[in-house]
C-alpha positions as CSV (number, residue, x, y, z in Angstrom):
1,X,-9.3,2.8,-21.2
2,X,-11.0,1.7,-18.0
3,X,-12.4,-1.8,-18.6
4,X,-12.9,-2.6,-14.4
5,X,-14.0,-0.4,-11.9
6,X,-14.0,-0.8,-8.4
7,X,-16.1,1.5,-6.4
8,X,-16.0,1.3,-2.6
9,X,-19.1,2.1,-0.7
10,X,-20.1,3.0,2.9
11,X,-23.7,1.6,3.2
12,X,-24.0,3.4,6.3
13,X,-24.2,6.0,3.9
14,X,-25.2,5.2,0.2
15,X,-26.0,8.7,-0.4
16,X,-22.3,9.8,-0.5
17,X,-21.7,7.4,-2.9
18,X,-24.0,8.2,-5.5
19,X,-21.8,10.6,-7.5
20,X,-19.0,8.0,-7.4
21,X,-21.2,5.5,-8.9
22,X,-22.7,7.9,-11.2
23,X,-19.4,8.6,-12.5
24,X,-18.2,4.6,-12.5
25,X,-21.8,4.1,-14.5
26,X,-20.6,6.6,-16.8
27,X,-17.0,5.5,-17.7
28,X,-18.0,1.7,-17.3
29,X,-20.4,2.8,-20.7
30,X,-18.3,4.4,-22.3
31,X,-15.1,2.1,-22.0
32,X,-17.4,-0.8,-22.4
33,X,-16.0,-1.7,-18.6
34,X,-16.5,-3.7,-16.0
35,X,-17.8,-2.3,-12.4
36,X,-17.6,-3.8,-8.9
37,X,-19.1,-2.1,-6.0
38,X,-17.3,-2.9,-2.3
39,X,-18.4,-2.9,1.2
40,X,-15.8,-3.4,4.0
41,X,-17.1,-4.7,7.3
42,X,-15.0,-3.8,10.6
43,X,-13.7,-6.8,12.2
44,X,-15.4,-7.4,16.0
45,X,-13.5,-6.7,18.4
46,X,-12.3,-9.4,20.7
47,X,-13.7,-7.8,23.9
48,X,-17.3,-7.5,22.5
49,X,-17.1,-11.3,21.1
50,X,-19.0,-12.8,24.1
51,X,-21.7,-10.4,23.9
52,X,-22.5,-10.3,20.3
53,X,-24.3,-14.0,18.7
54,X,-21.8,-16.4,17.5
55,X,-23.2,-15.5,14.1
56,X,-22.9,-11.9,14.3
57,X,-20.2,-11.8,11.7
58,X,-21.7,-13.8,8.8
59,X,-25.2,-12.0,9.7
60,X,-23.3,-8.8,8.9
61,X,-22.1,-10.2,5.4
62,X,-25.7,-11.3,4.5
63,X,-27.2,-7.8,5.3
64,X,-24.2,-6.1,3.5
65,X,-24.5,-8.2,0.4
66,X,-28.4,-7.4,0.3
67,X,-27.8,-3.9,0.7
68,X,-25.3,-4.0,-2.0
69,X,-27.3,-5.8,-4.4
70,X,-29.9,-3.0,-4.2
71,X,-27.7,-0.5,-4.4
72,X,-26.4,-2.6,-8.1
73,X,-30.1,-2.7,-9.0
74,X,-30.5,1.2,-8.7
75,X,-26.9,2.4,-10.5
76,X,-28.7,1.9,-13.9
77,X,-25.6,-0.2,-14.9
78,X,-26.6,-3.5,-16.9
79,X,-26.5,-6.4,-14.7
80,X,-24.1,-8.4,-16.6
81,X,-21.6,-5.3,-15.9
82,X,-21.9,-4.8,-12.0
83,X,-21.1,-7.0,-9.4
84,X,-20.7,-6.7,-5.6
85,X,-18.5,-7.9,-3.0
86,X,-17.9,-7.6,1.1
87,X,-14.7,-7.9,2.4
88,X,-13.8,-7.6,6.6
89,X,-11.0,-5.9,7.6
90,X,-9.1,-2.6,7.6
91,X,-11.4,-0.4,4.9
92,X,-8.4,0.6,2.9
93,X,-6.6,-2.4,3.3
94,X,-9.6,-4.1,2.0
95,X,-10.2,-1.5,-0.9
96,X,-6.6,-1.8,-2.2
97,X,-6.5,-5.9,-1.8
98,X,-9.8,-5.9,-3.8
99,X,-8.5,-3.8,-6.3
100,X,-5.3,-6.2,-7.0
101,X,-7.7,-9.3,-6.5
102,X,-9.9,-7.6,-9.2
103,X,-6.9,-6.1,-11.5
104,X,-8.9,-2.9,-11.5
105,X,-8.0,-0.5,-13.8
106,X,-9.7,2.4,-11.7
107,X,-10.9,3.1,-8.4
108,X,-14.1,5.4,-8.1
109,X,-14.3,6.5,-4.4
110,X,-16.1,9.8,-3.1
111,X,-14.5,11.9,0.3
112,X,-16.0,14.6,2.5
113,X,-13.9,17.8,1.7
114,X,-11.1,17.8,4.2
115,X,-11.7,18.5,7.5
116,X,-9.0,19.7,10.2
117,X,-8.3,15.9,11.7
118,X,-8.0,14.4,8.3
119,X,-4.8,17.2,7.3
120,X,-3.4,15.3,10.5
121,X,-4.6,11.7,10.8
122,X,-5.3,11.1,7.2
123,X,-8.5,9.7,5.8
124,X,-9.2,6.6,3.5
125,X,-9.2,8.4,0.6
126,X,-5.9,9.5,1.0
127,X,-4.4,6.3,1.9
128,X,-5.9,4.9,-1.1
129,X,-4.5,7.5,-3.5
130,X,-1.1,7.2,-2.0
131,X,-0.8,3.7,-2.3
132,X,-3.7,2.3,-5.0
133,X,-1.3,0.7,-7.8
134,X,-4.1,1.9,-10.5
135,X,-5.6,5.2,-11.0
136,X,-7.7,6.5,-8.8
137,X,-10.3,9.0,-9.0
138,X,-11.8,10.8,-6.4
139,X,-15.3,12.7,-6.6
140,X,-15.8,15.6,-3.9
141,X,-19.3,15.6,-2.4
């Protein structure tokens, strides 16, 4: 039913993401699916440009993409089934764009229970849900 599976991750916090790619590990095996794990970067902004390296940005990818392999290694889902990718920009922006790019079937994504700013401002999550053009399933932690 779900052959790819994109699951966005916040490496600033891999631990929240566990169940979400518990539950990807679990539907990729029993769909016989596909699995992509996702890191968005912020963008800099243009008034801390001077003071960061001129390389700041691609040094950001490289550390991301290392962290994100590990974090393929540990899932316990085959390597010929997972792969990884960083995108920069808006992070659900970036997760839905991803999600086209990859035709994914499902989106995986965990979410803090709702806190009194997020009933107002909205969170990720939520802009995800409302305007993800697959299914999207979101596990509380």
């Amino acid at each position: 039913m779900f052959k790819s599976i994109l699951v966005p991750i916040d490496l600033a916090d891999t631990d929240l993401a566990k169940p979400a790619i518990a539950t990807a590990a679990t539907l990729s095996q029993t769909w016989s699916g596909v699995v992509r794990l996702l890191n968005v970067l912020p963008m800099t902004p243009v008034m801390l440009a001077e003071y960061v390296p001129a390389d700041f940005d691609e040094q950001q990818r490289q550390t991301s993409e290392e962290a994100l392999a590990i974090v393929a290694r540990e899932s316990g889902i085959e390597p010929s089934r997972i792969s990884s990718v960083v995108r920069q920009g808006g992070i659900y922006h970036e997760i839905l764009e991803e999600a086209v790019h990859m035709k994914a079937e499902l989106i995986v994504m965990t979410s803090h229970r709702p806190a009194m700013r997020t009933y107002f401002l909205g969170s990720n999550a939520g802009h995800v849900v409302r305007y993800a053009k697959c299914s999207v399933l979101v596990v509380r932690h």
